[in-house]
N, CA, C and O atoms as a GROMACS GRO file, in nm:
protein
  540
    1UNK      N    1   9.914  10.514   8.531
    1UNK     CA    2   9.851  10.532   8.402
    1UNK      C    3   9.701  10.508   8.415
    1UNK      O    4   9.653  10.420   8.486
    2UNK      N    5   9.628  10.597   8.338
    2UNK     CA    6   9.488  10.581   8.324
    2UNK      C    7   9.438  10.516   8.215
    2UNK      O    8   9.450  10.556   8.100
    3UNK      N    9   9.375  10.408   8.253
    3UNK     CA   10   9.314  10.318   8.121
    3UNK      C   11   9.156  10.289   8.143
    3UNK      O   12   9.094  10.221   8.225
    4UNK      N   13   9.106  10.389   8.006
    4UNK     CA   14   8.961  10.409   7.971
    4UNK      C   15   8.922  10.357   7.869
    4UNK      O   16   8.988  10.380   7.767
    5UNK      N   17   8.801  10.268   7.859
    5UNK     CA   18   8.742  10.263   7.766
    5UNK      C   19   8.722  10.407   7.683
    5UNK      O   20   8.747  10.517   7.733
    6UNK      N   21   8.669  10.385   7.536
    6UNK     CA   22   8.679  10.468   7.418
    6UNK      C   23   8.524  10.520   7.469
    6UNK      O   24   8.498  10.639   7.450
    7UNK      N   25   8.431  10.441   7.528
    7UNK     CA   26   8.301  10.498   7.518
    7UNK      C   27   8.277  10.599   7.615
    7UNK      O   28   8.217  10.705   7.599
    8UNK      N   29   8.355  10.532   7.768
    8UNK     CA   30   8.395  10.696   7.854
    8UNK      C   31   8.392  10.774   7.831
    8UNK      O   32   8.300  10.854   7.822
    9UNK      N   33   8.581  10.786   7.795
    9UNK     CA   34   8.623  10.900   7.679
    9UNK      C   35   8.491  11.001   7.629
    9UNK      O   36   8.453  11.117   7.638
   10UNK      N   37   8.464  10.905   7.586
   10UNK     CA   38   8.360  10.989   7.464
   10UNK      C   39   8.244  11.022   7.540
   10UNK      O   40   8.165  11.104   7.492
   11UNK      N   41   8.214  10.955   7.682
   11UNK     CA   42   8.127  11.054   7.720
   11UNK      C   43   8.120  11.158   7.833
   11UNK      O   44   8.025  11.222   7.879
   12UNK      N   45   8.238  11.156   7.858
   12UNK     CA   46   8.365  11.274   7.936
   12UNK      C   47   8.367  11.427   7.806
   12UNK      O   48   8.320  11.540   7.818
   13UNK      N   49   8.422  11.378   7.724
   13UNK     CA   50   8.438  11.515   7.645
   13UNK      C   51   8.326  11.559   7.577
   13UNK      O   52   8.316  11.672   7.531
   14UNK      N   53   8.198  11.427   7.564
   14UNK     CA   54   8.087  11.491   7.516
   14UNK      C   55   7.987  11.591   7.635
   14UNK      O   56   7.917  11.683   7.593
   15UNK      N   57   7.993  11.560   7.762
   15UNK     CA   58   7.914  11.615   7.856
   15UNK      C   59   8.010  11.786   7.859
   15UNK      O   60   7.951  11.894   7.851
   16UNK      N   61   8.146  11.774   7.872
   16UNK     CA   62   8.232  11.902   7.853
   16UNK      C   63   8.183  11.983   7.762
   16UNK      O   64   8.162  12.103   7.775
   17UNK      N   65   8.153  11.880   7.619
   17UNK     CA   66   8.121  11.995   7.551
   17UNK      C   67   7.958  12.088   7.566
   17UNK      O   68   7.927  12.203   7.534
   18UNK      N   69   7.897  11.999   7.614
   18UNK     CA   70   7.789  12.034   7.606
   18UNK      C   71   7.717  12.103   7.715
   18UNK      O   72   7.601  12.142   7.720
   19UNK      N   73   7.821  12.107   7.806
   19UNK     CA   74   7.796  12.194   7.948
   19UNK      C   75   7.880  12.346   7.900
   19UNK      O   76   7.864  12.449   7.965
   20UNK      N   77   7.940  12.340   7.817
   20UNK     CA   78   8.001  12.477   7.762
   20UNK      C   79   7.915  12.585   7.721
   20UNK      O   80   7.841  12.588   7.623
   21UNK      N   81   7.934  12.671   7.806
   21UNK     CA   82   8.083  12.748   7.839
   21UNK      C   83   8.048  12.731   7.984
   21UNK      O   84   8.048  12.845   8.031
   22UNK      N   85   8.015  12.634   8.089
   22UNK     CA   86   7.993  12.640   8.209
   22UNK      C   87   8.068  12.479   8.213
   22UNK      O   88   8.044  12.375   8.152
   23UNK      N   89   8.191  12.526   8.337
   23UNK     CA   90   8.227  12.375   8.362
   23UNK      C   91   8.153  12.266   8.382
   23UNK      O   92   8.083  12.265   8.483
   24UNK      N   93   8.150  12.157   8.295
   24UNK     CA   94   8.089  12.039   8.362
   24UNK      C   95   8.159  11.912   8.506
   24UNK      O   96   8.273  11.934   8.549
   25UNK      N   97   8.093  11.815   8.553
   25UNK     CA   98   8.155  11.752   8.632
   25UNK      C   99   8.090  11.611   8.647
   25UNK      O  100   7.970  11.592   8.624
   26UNK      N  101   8.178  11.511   8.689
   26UNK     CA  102   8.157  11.359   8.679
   26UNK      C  103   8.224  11.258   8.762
   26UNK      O  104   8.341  11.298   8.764
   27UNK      N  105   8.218  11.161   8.824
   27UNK     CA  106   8.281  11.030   8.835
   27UNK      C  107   8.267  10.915   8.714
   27UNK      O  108   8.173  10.894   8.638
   28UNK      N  109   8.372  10.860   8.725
   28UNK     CA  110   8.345  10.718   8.674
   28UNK      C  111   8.369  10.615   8.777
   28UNK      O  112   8.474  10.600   8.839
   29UNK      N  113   8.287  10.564   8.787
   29UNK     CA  114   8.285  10.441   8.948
   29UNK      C  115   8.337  10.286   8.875
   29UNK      O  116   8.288  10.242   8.771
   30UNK      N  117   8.420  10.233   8.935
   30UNK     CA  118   8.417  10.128   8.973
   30UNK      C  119   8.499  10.049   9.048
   30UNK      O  120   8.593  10.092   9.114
   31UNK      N  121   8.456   9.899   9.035
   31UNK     CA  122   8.451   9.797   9.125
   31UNK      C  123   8.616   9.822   9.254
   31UNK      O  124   8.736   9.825   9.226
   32UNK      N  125   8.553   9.834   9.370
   32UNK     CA  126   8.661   9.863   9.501
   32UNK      C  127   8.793   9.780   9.422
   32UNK      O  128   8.798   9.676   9.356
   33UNK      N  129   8.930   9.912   9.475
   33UNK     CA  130   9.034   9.783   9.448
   33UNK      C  131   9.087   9.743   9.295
   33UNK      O  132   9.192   9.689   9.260
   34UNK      N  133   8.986   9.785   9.227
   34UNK     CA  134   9.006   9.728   9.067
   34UNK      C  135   9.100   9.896   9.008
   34UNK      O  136   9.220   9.875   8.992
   35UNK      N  137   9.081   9.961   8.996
   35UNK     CA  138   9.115  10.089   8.922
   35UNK      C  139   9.061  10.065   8.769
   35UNK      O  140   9.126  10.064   8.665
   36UNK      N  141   8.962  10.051   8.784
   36UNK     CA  142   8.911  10.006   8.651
   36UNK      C  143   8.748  10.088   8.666
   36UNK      O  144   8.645  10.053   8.722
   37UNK      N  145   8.779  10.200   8.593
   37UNK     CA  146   8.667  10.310   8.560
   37UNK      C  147   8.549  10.232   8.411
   37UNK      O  148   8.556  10.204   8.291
   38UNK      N  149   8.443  10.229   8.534
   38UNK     CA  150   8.296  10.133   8.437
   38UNK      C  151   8.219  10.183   8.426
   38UNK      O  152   8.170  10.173   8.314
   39UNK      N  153   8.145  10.271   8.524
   39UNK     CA  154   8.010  10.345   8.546
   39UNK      C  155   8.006  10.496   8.485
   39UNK      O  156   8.039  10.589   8.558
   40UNK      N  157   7.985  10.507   8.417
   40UNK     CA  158   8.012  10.666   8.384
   40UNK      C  159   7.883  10.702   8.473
   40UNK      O  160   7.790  10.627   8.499
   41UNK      N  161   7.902  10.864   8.523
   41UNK     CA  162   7.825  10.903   8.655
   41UNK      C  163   7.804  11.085   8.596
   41UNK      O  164   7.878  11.162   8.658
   42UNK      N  165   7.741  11.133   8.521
   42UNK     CA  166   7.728  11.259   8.504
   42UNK      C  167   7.677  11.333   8.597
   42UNK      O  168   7.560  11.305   8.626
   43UNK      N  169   7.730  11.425   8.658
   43UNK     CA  170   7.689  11.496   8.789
   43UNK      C  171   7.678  11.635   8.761
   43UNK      O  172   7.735  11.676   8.660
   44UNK      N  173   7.608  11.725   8.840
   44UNK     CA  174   7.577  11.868   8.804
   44UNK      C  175   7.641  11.957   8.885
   44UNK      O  176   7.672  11.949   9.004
   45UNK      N  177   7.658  12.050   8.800
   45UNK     CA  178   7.767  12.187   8.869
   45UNK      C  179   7.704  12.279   8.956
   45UNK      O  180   7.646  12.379   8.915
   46UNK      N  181   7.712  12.249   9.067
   46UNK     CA  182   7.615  12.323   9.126
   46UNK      C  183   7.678  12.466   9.137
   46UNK      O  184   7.625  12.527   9.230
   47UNK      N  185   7.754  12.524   9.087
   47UNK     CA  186   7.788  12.661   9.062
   47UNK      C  187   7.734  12.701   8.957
   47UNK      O  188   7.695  12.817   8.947
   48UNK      N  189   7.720  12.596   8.842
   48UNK     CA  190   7.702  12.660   8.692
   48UNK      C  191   7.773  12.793   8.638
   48UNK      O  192   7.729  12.901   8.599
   49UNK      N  193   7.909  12.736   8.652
   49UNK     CA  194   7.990  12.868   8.643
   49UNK      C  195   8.102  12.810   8.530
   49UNK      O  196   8.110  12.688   8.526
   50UNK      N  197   8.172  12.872   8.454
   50UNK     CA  198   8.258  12.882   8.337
   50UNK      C  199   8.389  12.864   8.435
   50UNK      O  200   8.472  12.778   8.407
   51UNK      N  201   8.400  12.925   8.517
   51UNK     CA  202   8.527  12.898   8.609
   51UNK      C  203   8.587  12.822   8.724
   51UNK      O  204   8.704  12.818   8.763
   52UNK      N  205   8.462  12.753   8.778
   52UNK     CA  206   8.429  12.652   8.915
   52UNK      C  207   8.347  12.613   8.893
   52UNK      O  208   8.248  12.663   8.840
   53UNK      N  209   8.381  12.439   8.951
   53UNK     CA  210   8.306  12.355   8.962
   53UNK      C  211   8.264  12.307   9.100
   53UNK      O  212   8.352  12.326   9.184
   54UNK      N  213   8.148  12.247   9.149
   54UNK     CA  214   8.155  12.180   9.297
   54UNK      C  215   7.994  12.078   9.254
   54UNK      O  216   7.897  12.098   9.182
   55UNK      N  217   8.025  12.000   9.318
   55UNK     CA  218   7.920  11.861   9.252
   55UNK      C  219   7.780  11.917   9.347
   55UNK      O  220   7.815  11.994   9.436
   56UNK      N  221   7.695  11.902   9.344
   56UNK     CA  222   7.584  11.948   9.492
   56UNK      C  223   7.584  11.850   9.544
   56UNK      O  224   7.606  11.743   9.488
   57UNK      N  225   7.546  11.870   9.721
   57UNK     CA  226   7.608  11.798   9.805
   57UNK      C  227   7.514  11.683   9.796
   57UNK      O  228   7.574  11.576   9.782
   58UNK      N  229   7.409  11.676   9.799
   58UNK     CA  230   7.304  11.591   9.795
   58UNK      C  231   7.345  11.494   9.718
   58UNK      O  232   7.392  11.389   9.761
   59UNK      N  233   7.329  11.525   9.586
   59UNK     CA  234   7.383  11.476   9.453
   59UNK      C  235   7.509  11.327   9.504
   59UNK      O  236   7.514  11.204   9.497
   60UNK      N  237   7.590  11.439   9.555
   60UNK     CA  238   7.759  11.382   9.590
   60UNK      C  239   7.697  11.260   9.669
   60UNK      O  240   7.690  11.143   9.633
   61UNK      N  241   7.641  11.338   9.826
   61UNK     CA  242   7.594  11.172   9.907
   61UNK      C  243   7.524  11.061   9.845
   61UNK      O  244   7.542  10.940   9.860
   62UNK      N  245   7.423  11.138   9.757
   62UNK     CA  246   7.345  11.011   9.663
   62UNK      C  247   7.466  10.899   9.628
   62UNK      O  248   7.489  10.789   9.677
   63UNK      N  249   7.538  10.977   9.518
   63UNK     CA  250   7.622  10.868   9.422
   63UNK      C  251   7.717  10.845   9.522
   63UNK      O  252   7.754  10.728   9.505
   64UNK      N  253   7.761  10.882   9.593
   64UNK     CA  254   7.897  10.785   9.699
   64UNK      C  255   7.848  10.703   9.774
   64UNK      O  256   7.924  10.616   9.817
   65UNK      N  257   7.705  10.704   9.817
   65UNK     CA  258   7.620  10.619   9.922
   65UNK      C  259   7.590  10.510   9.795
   65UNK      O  260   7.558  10.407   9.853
   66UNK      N  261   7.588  10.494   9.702
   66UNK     CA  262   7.484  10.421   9.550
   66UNK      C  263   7.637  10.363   9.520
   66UNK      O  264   7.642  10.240   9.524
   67UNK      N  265   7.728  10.411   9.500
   67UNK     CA  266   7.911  10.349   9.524
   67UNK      C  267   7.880  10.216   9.629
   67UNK      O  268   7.877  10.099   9.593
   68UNK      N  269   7.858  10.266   9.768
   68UNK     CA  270   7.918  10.235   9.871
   68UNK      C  271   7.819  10.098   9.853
   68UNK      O  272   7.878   9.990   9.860
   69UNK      N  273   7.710  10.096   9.836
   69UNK     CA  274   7.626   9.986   9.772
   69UNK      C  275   7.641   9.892   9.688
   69UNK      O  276   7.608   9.776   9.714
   70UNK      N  277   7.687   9.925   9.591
   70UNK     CA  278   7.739   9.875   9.470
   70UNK      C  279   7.887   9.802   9.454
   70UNK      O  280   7.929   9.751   9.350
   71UNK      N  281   7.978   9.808   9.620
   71UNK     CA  282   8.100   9.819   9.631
   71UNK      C  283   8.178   9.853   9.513
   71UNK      O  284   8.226   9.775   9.431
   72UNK      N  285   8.185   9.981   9.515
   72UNK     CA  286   8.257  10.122   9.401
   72UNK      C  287   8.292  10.166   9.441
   72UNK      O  288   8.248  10.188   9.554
   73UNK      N  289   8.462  10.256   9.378
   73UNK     CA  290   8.473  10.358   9.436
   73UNK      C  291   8.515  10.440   9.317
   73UNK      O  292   8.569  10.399   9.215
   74UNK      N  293   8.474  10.588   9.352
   74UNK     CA  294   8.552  10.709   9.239
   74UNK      C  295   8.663  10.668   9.173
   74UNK      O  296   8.771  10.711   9.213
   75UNK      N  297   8.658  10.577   9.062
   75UNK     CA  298   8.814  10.577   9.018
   75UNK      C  299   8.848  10.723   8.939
   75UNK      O  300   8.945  10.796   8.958
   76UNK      N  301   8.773  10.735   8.878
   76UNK     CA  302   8.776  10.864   8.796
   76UNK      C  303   8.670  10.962   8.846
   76UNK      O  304   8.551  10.936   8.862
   77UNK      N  305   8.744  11.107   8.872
   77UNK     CA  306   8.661  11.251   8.900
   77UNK      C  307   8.738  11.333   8.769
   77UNK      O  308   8.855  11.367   8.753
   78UNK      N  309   8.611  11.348   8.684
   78UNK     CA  310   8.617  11.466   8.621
   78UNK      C  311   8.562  11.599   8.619
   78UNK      O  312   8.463  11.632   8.683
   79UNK      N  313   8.629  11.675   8.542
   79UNK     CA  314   8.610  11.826   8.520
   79UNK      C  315   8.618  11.883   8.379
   79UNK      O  316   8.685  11.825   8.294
   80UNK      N  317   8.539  12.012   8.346
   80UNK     CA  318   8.681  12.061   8.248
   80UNK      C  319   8.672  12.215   8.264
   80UNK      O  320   8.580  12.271   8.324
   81UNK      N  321   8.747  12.260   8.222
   81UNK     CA  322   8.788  12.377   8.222
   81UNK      C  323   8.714  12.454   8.086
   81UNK      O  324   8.671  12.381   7.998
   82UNK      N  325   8.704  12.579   8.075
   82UNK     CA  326   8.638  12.583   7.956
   82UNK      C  327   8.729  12.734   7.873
   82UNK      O  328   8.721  12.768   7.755
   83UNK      N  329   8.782  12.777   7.945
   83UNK     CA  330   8.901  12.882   7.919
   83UNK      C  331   9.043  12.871   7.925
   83UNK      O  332   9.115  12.954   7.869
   84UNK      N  333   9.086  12.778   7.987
   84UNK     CA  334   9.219  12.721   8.009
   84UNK      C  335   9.277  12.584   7.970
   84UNK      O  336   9.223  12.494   7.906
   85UNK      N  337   9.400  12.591   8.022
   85UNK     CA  338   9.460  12.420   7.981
   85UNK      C  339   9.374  12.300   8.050
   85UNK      O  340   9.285  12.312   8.134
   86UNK      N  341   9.416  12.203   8.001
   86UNK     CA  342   9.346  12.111   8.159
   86UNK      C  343   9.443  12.065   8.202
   86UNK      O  344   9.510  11.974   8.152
   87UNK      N  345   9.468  12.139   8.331
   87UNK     CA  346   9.608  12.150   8.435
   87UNK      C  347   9.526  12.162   8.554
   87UNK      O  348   9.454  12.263   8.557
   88UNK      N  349   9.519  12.084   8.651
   88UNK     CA  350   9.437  12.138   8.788
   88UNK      C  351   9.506  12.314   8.861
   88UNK      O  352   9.609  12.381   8.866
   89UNK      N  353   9.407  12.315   8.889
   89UNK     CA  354   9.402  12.504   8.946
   89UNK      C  355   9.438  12.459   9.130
   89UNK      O  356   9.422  12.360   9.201
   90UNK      N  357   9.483  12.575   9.143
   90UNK     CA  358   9.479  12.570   9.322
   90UNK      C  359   9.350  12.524   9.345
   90UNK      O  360   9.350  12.430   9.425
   91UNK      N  361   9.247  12.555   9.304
   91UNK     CA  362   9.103  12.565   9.389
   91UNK      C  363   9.077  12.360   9.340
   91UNK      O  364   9.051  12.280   9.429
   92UNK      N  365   9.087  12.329   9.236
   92UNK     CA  366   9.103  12.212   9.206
   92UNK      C  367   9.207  12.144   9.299
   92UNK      O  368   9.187  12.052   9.379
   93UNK      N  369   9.298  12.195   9.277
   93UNK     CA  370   9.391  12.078   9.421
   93UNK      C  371   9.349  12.058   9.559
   93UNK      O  372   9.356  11.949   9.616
   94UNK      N  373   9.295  12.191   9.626
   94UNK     CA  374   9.231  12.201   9.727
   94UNK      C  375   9.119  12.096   9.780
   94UNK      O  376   9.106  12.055   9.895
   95UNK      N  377   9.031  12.061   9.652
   95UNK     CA  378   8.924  12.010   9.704
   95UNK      C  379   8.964  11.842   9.640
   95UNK      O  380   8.865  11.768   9.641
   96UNK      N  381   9.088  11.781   9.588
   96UNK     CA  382   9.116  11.679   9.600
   96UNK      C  383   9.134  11.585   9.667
   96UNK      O  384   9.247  11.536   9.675
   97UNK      N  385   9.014  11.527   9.743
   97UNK     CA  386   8.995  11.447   9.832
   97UNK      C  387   9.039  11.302   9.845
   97UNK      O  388   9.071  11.259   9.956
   98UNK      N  389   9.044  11.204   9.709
   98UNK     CA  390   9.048  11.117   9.713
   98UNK      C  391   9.159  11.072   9.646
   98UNK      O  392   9.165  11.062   9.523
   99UNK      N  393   9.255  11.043   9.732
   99UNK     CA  394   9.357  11.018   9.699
   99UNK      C  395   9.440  10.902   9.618
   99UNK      O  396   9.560  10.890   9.592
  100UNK      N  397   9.288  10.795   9.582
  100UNK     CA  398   9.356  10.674   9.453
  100UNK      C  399   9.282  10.722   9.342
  100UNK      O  400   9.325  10.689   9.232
  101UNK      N  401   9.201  10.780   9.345
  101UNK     CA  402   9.152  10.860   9.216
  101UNK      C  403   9.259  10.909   9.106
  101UNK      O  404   9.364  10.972   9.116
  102UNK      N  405   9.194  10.859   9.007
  102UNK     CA  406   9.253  10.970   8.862
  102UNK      C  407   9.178  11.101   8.880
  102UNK      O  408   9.061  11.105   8.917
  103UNK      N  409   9.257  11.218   8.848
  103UNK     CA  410   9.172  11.336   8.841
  103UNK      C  411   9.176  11.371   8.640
  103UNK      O  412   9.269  11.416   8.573
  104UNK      N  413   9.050  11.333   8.599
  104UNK     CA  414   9.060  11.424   8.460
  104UNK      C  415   9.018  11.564   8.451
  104UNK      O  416   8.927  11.611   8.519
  105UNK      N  417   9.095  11.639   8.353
  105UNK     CA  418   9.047  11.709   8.306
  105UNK      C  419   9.072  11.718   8.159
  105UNK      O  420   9.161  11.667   8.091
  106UNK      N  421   8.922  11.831   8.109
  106UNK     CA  422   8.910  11.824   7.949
  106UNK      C  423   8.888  11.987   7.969
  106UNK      O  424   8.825  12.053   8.052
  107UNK      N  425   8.983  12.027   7.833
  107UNK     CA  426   8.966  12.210   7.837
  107UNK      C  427   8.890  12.190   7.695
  107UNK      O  428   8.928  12.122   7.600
  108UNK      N  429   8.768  12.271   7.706
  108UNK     CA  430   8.635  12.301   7.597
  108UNK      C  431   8.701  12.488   7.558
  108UNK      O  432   8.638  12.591   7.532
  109UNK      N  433   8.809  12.469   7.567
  109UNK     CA  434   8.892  12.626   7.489
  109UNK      C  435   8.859  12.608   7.377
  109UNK      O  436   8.769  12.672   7.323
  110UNK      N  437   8.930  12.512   7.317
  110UNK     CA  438   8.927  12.550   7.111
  110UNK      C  439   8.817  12.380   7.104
  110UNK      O  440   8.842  12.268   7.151
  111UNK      N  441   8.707  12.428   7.031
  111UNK     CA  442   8.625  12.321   6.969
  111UNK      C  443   8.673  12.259   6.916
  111UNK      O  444   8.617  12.150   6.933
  112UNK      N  445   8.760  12.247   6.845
  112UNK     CA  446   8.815  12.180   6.721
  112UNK      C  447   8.952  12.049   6.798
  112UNK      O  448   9.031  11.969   6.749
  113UNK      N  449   8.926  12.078   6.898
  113UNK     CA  450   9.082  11.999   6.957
  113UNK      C  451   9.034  11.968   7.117
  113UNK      O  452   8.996  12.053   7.198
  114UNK      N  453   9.046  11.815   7.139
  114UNK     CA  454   9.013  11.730   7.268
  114UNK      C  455   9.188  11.778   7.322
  114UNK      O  456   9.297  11.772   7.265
  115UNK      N  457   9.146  11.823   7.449
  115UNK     CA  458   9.242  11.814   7.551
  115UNK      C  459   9.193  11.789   7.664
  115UNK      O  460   9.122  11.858   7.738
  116UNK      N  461   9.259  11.627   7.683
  116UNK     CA  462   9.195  11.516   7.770
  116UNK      C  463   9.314  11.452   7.848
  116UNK      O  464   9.360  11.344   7.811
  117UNK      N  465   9.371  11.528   7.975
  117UNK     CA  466   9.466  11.501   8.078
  117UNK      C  467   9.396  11.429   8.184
  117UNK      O  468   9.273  11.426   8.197
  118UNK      N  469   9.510  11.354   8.284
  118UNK     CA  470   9.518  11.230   8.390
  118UNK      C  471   9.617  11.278   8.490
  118UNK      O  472   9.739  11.273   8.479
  119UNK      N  473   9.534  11.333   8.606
  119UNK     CA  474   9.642  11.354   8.721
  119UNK      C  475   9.641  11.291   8.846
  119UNK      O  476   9.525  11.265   8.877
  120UNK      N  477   9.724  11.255   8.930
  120UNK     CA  478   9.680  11.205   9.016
  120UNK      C  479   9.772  11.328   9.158
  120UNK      O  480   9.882  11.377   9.182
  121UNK      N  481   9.622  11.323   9.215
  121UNK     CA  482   9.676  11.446   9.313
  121UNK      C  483   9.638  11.390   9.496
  121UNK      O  484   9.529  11.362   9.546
  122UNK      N  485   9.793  11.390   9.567
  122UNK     CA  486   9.761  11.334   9.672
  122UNK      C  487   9.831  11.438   9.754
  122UNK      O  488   9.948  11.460   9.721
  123UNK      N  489   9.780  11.508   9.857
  123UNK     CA  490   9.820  11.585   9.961
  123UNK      C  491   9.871  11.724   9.878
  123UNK      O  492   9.963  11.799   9.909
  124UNK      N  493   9.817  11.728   9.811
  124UNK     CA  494   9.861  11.885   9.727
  124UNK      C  495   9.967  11.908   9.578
  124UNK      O  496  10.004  11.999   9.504
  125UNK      N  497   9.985  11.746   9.595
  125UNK     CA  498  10.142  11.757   9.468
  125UNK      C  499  10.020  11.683   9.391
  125UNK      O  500   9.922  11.618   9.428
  126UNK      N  501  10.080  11.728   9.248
  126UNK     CA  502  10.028  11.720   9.135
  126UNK      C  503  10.096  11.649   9.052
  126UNK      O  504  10.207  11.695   9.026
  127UNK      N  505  10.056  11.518   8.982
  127UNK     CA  506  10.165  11.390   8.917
  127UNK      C  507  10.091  11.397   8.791
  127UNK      O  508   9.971  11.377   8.810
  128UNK      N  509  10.125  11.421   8.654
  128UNK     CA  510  10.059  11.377   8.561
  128UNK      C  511  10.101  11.247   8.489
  128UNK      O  512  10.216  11.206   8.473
  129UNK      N  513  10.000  11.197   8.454
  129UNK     CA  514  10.001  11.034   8.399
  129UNK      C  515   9.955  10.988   8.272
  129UNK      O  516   9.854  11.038   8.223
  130UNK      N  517  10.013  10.907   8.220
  130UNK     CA  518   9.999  10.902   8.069
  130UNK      C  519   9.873  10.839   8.099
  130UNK      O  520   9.846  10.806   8.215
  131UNK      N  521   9.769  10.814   7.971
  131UNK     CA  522   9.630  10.798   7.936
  131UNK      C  523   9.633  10.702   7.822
  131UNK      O  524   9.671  10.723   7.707
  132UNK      N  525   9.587  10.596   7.874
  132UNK     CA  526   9.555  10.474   7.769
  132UNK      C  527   9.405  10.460   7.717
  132UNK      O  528   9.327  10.417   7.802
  133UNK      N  529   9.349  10.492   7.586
  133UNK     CA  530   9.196  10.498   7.570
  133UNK      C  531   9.242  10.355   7.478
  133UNK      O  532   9.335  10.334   7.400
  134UNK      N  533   9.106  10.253   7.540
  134UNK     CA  534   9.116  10.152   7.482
  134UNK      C  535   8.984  10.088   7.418
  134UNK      O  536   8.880  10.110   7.480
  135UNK      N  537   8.973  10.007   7.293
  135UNK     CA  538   8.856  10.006   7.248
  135UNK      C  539   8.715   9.914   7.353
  135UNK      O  540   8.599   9.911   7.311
   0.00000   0.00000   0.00000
């Protein structure tokens, strides 16, 4: 189970929305060991594309080296989709690297309605997990 603060949350589906109609992308870092997502980490799409996402690499070494400092790790990698469910895609499973990570996704399809999923994806299988937003 994924358990987020409300202010995350809220700034997970606010960066989604506002990277729309071009996927946005993110970590939430924290403390090694804990699974406890603290740092919200807004990161840029270096595709700038509606259909794929990929973080730029620079970018990526910055904040995993600024982690590795900080003793952090990716608890949370987000995405969202901006035409579809938020269900990870082949191309999304593919590049699922980190295997204690939550993977979110948020689909920016219908404005009017947050769809805000928790997967956890290790070696290609895909587990979805209930989502605790807490104040």
């Amino acid at each position: 189970m994924l358990r987020i603060d409300r202010s995350i949350y809220d700034k997970i589906v606010a960066h989604a929305r506002r990277d729309h109609p071009d996927e946005a992308c993110g970590v939430v870092a924290g403390p090694e060991g804990t699974d406890r997502p603290e740092r919200f980490i807004e990161m840029i799409n270096a595709e700038r594309s509606p259909t794929f996402y990929r973080f730029d690499s620079h970018e990526q070494l910055r904040v995993w080296r600024e982690m590795d400092d900080r003793d952090e790790e990716p608890v949370v990698i987000y995405h969202s989709h901006t035409a579809t469910e938020a269900y990870p895609s082949r191309t999304d499973i593919s590049y699922a690297h980190e295997p204690g990570a939550h993977y979110v996704l948020v689909s920016t399809r219908d404005p009017e309605t947050v769809e805000f999923r928790s997967y956890r994806i290790v070696d290609g299988e895909v587990t979805e997990e209930e989502v605790e937003i807490v104040p």
